[in-house]
mmCIF file as Biopython writes it, N, C-alpha, C and O atoms, coordinates in Angstrom:
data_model
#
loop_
_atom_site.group_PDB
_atom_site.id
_atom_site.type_symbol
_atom_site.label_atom_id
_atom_site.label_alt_id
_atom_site.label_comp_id
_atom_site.label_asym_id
_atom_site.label_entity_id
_atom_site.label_seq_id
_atom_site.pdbx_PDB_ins_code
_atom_site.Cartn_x
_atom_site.Cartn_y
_atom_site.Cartn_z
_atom_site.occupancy
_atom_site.B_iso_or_equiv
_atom_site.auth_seq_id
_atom_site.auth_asym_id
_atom_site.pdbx_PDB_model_num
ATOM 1   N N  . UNK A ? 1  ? 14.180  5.751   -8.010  1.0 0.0 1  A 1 
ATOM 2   C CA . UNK A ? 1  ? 12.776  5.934   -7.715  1.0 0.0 1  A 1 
ATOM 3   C C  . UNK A ? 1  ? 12.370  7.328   -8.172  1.0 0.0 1  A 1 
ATOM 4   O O  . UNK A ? 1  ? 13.168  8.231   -7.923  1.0 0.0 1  A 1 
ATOM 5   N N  . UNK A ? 2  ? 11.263  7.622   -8.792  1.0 0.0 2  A 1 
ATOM 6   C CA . UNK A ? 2  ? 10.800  8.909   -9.214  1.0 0.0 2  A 1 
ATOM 7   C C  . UNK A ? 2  ? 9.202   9.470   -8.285  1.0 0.0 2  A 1 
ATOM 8   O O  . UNK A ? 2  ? 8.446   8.867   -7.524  1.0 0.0 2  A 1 
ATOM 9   N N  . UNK A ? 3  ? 9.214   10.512  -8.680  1.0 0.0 3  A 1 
ATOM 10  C CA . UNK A ? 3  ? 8.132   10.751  -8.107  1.0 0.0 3  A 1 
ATOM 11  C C  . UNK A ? 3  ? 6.637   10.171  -8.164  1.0 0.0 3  A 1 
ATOM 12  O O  . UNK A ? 3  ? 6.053   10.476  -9.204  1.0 0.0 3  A 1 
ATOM 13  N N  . UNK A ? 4  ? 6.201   9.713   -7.628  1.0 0.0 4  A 1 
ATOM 14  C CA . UNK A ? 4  ? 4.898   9.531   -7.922  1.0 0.0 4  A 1 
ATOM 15  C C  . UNK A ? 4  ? 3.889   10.061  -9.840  1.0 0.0 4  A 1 
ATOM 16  O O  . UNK A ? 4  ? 3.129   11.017  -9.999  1.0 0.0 4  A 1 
ATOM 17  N N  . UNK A ? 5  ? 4.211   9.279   -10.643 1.0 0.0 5  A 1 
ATOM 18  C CA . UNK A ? 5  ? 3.753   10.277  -11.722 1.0 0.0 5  A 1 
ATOM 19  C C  . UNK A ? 5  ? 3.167   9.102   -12.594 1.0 0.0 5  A 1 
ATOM 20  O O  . UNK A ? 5  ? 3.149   7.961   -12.131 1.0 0.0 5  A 1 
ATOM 21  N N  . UNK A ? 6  ? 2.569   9.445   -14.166 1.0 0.0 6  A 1 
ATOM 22  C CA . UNK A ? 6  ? 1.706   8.387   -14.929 1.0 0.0 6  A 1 
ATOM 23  C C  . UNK A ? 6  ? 2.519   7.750   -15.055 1.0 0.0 6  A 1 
ATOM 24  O O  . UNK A ? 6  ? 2.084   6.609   -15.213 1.0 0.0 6  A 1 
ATOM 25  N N  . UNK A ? 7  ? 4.298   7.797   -15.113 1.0 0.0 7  A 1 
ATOM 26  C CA . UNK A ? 7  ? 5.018   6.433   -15.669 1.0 0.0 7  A 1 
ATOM 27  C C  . UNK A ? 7  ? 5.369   5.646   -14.360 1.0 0.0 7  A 1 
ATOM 28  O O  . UNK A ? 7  ? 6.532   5.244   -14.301 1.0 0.0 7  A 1 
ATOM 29  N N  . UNK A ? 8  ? 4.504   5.347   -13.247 1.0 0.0 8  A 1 
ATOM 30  C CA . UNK A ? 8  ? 5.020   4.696   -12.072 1.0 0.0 8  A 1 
ATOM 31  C C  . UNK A ? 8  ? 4.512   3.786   -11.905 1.0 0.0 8  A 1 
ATOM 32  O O  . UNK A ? 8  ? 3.399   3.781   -12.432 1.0 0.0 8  A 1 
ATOM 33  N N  . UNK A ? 9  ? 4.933   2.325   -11.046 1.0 0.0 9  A 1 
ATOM 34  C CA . UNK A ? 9  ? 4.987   0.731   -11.226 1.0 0.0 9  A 1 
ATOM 35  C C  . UNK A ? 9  ? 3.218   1.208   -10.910 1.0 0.0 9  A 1 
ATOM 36  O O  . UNK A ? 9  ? 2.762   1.062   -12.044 1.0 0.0 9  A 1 
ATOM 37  N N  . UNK A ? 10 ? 2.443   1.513   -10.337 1.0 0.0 10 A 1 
ATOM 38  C CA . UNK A ? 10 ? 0.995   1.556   -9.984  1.0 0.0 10 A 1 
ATOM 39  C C  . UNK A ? 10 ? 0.138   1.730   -10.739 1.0 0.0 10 A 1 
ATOM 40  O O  . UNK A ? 10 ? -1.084  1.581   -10.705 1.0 0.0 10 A 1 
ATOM 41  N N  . UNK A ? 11 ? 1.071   2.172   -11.686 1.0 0.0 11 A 1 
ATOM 42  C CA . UNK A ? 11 ? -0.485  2.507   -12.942 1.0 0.0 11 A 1 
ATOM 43  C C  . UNK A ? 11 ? 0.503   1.581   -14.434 1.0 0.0 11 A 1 
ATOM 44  O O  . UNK A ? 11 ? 0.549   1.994   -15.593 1.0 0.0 11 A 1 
ATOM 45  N N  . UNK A ? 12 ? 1.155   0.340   -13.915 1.0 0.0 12 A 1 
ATOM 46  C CA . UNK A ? 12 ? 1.719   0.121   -14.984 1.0 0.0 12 A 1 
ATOM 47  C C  . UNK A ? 12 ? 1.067   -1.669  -15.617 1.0 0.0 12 A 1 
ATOM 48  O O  . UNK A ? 12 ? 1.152   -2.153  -14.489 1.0 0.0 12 A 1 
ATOM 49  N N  . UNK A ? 13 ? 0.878   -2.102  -15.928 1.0 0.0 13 A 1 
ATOM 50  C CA . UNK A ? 13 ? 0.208   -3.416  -16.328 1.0 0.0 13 A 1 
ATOM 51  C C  . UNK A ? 13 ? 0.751   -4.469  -15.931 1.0 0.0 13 A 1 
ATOM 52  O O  . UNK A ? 13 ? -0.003  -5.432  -15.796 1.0 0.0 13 A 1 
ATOM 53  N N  . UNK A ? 14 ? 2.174   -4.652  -15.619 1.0 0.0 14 A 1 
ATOM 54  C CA . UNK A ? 14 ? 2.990   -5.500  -14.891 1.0 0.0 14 A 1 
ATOM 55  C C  . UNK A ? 14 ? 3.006   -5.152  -13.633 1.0 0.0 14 A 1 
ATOM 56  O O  . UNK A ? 14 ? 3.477   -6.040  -12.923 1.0 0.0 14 A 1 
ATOM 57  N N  . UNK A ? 15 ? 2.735   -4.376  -13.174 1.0 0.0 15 A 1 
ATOM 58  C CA . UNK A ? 15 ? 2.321   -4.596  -11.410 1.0 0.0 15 A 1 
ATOM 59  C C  . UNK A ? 15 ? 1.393   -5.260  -10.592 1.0 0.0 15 A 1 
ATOM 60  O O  . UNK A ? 15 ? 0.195   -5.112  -10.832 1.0 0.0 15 A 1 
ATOM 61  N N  . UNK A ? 16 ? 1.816   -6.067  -9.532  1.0 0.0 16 A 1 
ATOM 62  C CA . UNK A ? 16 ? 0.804   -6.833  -8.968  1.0 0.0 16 A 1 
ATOM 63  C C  . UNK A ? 16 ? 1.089   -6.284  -7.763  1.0 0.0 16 A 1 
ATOM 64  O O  . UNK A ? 16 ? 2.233   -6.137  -7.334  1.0 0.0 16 A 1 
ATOM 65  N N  . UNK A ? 17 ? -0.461  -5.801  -6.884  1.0 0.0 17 A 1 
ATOM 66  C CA . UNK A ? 17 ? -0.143  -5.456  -5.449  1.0 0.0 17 A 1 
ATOM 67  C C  . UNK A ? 17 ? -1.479  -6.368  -4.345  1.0 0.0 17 A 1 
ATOM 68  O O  . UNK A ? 17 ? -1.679  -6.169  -3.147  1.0 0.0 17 A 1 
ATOM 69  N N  . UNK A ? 18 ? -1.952  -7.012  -4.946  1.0 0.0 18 A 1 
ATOM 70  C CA . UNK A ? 18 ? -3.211  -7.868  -4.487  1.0 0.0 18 A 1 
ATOM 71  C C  . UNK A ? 18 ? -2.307  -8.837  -3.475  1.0 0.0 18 A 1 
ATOM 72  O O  . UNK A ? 18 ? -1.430  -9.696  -3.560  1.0 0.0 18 A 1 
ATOM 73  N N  . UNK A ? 19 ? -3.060  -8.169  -2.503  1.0 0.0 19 A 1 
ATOM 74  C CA . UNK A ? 19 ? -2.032  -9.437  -0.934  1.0 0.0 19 A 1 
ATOM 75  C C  . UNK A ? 19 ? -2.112  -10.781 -1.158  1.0 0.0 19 A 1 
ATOM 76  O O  . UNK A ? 19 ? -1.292  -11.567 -0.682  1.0 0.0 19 A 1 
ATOM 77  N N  . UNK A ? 20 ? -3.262  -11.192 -2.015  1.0 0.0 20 A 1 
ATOM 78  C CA . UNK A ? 20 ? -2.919  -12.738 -1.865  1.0 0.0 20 A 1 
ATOM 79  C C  . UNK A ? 20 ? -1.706  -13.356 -3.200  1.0 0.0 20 A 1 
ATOM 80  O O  . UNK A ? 20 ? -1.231  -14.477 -3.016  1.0 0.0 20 A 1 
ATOM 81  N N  . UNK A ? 21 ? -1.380  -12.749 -4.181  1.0 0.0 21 A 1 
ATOM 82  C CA . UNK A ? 21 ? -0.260  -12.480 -5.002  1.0 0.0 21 A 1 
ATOM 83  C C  . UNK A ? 21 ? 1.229   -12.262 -4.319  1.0 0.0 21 A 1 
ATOM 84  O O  . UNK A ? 21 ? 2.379   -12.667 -4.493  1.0 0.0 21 A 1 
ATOM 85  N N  . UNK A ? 22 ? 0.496   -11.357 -3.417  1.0 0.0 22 A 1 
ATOM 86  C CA . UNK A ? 22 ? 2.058   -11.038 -2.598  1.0 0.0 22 A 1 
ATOM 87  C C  . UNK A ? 22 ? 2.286   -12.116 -1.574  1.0 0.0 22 A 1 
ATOM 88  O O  . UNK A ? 22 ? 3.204   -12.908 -1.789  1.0 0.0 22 A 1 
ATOM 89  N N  . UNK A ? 23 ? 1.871   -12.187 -0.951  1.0 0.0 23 A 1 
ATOM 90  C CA . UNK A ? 23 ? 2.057   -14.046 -0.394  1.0 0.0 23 A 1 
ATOM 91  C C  . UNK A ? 23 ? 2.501   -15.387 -1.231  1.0 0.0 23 A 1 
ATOM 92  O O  . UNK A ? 23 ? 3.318   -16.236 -0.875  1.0 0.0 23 A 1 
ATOM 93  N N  . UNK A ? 24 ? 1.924   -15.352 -2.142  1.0 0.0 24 A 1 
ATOM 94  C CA . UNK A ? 24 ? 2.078   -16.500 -3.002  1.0 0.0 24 A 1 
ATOM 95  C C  . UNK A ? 24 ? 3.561   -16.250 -3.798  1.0 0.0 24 A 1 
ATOM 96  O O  . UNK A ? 24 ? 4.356   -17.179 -3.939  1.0 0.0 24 A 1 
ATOM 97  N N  . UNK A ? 25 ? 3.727   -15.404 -4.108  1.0 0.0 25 A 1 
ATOM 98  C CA . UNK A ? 25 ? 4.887   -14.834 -4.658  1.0 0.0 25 A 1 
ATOM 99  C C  . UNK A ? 25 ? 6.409   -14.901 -3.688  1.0 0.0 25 A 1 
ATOM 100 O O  . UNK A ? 25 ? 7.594   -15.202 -3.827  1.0 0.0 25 A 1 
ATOM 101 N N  . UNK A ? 26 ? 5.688   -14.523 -2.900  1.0 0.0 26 A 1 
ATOM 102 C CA . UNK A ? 26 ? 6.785   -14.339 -1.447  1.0 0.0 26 A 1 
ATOM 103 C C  . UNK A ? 26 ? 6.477   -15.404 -0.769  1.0 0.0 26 A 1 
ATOM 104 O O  . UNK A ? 26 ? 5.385   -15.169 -0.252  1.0 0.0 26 A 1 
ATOM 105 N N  . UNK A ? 27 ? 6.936   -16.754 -0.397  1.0 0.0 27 A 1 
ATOM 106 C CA . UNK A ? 27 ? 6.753   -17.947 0.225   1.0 0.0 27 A 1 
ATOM 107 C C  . UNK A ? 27 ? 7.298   -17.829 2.218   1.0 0.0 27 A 1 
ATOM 108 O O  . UNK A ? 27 ? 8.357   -17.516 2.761   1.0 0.0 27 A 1 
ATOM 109 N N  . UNK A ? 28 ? 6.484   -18.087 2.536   1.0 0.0 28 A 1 
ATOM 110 C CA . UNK A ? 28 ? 6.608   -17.505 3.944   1.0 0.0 28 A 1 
ATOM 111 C C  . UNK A ? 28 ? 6.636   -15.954 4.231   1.0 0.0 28 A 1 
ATOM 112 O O  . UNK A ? 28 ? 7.549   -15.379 4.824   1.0 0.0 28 A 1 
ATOM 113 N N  . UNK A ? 29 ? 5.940   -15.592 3.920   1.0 0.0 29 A 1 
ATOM 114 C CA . UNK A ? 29 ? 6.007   -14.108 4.274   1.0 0.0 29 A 1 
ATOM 115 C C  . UNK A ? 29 ? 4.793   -13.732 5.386   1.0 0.0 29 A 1 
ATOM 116 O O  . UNK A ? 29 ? 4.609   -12.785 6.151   1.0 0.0 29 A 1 
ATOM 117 N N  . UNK A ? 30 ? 4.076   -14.951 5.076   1.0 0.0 30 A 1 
ATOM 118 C CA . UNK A ? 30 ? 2.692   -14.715 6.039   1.0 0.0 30 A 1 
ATOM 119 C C  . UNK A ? 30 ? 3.185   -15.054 7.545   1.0 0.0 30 A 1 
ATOM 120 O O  . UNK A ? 30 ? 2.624   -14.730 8.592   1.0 0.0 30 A 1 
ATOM 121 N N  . UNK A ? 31 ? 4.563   -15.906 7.354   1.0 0.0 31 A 1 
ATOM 122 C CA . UNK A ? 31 ? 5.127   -16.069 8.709   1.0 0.0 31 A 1 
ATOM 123 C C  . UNK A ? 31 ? 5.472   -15.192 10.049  1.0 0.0 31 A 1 
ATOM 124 O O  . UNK A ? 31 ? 5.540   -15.313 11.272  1.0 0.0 31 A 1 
ATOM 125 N N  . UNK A ? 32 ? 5.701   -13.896 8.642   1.0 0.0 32 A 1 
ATOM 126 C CA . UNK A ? 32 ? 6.490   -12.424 10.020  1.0 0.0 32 A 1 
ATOM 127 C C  . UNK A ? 32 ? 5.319   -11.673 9.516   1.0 0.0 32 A 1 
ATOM 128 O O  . UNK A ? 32 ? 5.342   -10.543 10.002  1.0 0.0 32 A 1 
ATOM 129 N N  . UNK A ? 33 ? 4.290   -11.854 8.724   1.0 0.0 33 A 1 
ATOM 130 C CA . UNK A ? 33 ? 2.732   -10.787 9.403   1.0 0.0 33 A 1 
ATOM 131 C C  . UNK A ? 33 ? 1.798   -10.897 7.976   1.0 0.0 33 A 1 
ATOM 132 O O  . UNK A ? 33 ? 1.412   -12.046 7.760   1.0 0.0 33 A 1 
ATOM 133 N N  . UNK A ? 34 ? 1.457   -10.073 7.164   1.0 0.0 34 A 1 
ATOM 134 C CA . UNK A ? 34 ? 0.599   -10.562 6.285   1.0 0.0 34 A 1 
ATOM 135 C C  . UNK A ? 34 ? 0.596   -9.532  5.312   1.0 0.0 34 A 1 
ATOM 136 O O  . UNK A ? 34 ? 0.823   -8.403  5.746   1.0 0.0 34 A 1 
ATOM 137 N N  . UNK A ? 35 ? 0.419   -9.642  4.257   1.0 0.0 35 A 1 
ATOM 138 C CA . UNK A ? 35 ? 0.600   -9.054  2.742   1.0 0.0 35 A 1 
ATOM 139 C C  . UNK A ? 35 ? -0.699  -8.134  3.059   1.0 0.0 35 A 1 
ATOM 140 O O  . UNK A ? 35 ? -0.809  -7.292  2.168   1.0 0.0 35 A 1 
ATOM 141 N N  . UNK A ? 36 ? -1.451  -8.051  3.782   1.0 0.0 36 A 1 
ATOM 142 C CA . UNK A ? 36 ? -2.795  -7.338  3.801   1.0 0.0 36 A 1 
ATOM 143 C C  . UNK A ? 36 ? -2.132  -6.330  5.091   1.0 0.0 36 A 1 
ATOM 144 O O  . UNK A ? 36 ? -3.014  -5.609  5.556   1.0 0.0 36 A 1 
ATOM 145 N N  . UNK A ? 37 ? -1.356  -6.220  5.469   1.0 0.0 37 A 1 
ATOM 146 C CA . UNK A ? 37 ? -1.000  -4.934  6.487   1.0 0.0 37 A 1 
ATOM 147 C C  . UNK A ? 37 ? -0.571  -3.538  5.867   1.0 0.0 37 A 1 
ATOM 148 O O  . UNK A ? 37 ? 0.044   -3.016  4.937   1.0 0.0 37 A 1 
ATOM 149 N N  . UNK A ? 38 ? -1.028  -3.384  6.575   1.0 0.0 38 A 1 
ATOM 150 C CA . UNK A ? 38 ? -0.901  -1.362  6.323   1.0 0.0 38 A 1 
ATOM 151 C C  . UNK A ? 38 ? 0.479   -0.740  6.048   1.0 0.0 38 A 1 
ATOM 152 O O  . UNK A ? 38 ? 0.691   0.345   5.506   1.0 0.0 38 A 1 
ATOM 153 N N  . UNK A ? 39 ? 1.566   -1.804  6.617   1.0 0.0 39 A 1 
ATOM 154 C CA . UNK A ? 39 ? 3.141   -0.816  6.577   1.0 0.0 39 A 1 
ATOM 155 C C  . UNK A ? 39 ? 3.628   -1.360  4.771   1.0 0.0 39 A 1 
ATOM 156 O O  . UNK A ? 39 ? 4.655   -1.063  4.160   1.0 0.0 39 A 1 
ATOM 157 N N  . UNK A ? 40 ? 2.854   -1.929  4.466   1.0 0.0 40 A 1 
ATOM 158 C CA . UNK A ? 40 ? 3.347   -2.426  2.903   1.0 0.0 40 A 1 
ATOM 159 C C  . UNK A ? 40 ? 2.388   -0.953  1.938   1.0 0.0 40 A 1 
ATOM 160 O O  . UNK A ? 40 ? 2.532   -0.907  0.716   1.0 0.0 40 A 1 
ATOM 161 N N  . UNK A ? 41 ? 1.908   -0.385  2.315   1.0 0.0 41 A 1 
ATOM 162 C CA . UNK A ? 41 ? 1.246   0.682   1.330   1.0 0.0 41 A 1 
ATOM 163 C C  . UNK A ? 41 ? 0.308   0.249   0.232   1.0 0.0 41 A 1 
ATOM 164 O O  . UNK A ? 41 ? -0.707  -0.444  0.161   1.0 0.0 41 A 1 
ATOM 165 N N  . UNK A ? 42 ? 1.177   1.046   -0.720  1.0 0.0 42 A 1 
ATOM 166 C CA . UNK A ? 42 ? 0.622   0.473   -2.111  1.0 0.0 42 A 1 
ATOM 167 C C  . UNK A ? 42 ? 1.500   -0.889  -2.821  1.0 0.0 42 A 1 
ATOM 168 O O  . UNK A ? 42 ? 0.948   -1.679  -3.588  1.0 0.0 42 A 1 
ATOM 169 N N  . UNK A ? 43 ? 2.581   -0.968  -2.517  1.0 0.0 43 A 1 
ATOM 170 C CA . UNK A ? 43 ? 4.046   -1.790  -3.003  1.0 0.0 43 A 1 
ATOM 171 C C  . UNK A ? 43 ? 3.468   -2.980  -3.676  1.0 0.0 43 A 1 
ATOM 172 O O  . UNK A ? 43 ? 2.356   -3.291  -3.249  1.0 0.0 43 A 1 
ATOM 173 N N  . UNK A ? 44 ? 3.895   -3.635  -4.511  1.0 0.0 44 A 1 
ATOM 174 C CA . UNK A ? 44 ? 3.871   -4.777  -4.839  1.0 0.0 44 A 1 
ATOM 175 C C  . UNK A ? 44 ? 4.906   -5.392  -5.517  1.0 0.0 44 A 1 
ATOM 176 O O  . UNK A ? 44 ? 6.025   -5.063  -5.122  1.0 0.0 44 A 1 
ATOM 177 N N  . UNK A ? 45 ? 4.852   -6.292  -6.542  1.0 0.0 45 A 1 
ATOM 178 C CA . UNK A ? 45 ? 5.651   -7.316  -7.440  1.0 0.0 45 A 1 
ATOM 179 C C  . UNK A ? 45 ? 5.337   -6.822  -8.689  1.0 0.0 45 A 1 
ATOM 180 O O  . UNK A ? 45 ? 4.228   -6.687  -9.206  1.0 0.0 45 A 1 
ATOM 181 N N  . UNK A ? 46 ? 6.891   -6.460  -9.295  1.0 0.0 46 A 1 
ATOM 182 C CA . UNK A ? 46 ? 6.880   -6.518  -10.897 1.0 0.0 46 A 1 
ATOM 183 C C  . UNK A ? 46 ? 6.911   -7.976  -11.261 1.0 0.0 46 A 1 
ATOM 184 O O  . UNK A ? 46 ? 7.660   -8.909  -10.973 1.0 0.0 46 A 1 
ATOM 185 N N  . UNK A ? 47 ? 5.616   -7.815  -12.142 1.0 0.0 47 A 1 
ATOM 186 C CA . UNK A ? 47 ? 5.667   -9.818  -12.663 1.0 0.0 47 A 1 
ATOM 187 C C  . UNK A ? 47 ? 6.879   -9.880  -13.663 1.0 0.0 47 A 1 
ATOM 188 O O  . UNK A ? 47 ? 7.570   -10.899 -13.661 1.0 0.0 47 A 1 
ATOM 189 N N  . UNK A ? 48 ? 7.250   -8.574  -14.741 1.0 0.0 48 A 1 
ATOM 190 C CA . UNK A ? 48 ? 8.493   -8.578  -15.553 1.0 0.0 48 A 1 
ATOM 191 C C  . UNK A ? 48 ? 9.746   -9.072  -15.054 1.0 0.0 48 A 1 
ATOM 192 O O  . UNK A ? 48 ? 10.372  -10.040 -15.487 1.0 0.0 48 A 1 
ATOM 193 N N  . UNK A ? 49 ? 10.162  -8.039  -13.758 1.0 0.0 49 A 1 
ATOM 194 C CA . UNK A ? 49 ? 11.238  -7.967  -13.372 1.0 0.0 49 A 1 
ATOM 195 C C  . UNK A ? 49 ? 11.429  -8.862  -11.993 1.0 0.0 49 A 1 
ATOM 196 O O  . UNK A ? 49 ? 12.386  -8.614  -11.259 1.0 0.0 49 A 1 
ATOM 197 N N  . UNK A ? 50 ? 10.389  -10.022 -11.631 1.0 0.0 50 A 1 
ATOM 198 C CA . UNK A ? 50 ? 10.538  -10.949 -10.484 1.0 0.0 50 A 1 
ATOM 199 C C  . UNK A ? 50 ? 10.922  -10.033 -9.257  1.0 0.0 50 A 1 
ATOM 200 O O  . UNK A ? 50 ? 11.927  -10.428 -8.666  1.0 0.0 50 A 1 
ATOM 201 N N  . UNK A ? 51 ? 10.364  -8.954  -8.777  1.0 0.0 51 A 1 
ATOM 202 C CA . UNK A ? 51 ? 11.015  -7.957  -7.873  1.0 0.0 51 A 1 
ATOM 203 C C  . UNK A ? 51 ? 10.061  -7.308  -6.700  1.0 0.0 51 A 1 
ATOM 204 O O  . UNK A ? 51 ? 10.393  -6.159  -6.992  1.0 0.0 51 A 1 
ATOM 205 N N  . UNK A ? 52 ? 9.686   -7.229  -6.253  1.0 0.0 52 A 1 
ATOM 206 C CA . UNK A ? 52 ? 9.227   -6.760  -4.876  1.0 0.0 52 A 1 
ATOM 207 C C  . UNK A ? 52 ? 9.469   -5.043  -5.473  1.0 0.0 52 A 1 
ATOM 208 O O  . UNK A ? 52 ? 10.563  -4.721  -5.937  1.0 0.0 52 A 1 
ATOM 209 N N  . UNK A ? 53 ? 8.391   -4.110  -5.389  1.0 0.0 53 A 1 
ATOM 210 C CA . UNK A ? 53 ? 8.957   -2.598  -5.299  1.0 0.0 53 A 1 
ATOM 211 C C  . UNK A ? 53 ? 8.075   -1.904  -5.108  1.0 0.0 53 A 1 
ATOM 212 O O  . UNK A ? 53 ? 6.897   -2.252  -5.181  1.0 0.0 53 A 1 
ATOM 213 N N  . UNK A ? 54 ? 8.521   -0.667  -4.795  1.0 0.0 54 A 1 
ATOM 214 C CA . UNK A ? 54 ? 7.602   0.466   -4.524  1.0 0.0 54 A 1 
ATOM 215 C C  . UNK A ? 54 ? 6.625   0.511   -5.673  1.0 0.0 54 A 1 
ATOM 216 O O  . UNK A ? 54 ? 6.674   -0.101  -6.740  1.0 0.0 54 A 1 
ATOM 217 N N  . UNK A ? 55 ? 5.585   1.500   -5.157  1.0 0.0 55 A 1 
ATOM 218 C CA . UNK A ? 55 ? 4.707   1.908   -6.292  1.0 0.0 55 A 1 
ATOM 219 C C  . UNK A ? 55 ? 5.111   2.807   -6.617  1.0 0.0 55 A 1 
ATOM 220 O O  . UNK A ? 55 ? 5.144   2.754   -7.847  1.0 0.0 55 A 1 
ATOM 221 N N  . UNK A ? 56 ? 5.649   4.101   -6.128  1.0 0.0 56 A 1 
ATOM 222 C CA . UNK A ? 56 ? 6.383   4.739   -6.820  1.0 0.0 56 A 1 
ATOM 223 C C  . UNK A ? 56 ? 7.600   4.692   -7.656  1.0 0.0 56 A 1 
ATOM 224 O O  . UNK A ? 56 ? 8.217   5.662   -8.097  1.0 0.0 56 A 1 
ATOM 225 N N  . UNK A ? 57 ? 7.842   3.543   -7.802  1.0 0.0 57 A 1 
ATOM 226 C CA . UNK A ? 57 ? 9.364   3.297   -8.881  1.0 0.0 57 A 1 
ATOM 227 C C  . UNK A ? 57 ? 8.639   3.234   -10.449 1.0 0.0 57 A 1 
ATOM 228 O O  . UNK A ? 57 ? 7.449   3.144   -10.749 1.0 0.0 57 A 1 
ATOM 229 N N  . UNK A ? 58 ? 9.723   3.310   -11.214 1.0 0.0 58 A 1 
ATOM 230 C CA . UNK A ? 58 ? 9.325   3.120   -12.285 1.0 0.0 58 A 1 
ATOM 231 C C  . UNK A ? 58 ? 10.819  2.869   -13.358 1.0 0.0 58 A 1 
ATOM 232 O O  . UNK A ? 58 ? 11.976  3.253   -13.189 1.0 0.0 58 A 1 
ATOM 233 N N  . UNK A ? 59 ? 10.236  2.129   -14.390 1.0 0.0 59 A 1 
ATOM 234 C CA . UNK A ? 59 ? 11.701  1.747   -15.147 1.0 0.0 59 A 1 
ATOM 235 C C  . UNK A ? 59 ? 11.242  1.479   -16.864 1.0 0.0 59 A 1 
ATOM 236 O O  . UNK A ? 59 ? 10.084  1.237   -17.206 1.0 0.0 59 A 1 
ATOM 237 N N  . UNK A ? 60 ? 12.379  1.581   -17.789 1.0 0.0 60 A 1 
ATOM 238 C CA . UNK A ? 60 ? 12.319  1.712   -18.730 1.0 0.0 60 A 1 
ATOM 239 C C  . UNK A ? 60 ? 11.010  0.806   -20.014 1.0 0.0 60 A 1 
ATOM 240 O O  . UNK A ? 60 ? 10.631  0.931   -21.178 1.0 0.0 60 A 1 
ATOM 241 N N  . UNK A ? 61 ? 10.831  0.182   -19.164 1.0 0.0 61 A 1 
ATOM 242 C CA . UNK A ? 61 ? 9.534   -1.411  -19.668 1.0 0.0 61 A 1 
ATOM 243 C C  . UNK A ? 61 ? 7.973   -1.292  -19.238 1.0 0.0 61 A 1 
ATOM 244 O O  . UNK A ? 61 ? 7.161   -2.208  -19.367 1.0 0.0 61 A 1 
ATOM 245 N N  . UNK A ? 62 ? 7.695   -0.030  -18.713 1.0 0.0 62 A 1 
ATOM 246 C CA . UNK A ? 62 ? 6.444   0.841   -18.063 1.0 0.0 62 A 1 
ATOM 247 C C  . UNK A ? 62 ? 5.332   0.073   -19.132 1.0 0.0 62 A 1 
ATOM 248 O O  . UNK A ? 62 ? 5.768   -0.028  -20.278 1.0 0.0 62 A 1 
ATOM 249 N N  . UNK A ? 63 ? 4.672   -0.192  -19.023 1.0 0.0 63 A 1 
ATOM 250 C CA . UNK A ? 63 ? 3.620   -0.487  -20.244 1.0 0.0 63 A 1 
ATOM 251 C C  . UNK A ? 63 ? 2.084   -0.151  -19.022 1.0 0.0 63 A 1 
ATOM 252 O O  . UNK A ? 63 ? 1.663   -0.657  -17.982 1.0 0.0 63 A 1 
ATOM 253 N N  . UNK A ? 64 ? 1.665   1.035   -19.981 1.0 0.0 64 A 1 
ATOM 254 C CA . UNK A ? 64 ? 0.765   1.507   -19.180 1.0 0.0 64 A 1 
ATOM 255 C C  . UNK A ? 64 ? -0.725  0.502   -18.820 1.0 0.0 64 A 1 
ATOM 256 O O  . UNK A ? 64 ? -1.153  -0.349  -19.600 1.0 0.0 64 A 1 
ATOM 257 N N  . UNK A ? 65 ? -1.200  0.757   -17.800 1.0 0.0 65 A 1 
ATOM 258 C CA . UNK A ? 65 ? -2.310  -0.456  -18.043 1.0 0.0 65 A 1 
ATOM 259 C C  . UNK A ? 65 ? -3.770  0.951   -17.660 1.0 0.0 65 A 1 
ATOM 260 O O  . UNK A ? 65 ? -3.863  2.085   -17.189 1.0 0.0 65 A 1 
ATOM 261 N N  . UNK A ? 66 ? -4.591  -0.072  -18.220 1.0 0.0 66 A 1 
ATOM 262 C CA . UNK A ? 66 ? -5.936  1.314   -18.935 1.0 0.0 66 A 1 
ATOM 263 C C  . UNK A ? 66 ? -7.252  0.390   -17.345 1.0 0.0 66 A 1 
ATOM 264 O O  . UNK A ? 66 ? -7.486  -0.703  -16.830 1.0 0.0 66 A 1 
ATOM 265 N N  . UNK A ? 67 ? -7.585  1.546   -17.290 1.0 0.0 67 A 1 
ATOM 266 C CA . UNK A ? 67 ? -8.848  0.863   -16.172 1.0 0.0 67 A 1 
ATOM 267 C C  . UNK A ? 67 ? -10.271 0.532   -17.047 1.0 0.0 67 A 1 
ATOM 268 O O  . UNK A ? 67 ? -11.253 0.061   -16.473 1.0 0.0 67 A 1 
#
């Protein structure tokens, strides 16, 4: 995990952190509380790497995404 910086999963084009993604992605997860709660942060799903992760991680396949 690196610091918070431009090459991190949050500002990267393969990141998904939209709660209803993270539910759908994660099958029963709405069971033990909800993709829209506060202790999940920023976190989401690399759609590349099928993975659940911080927003602060980041890995060699970064492809920046433009607002």
């Amino acid at each position: 995990m690196n610091p918070r910086g431009a090459h991190c999963c949050l500002s990267c084009t393969r990141f998904e952190q939209a709660p209803a993604a993270l539910e759908a992605a994660m099958p029963g997860l709405s069971s033990l509380s909800s993709a829209y709660a506060a202790v999940r942060g920023e976190d989401g799903i690399c759609i590349l790497h099928e993975r659940y992760v911080a927003s602060t991680s980041s890995c060699a396949s970064f492809a920046q995404a433009f607002a």
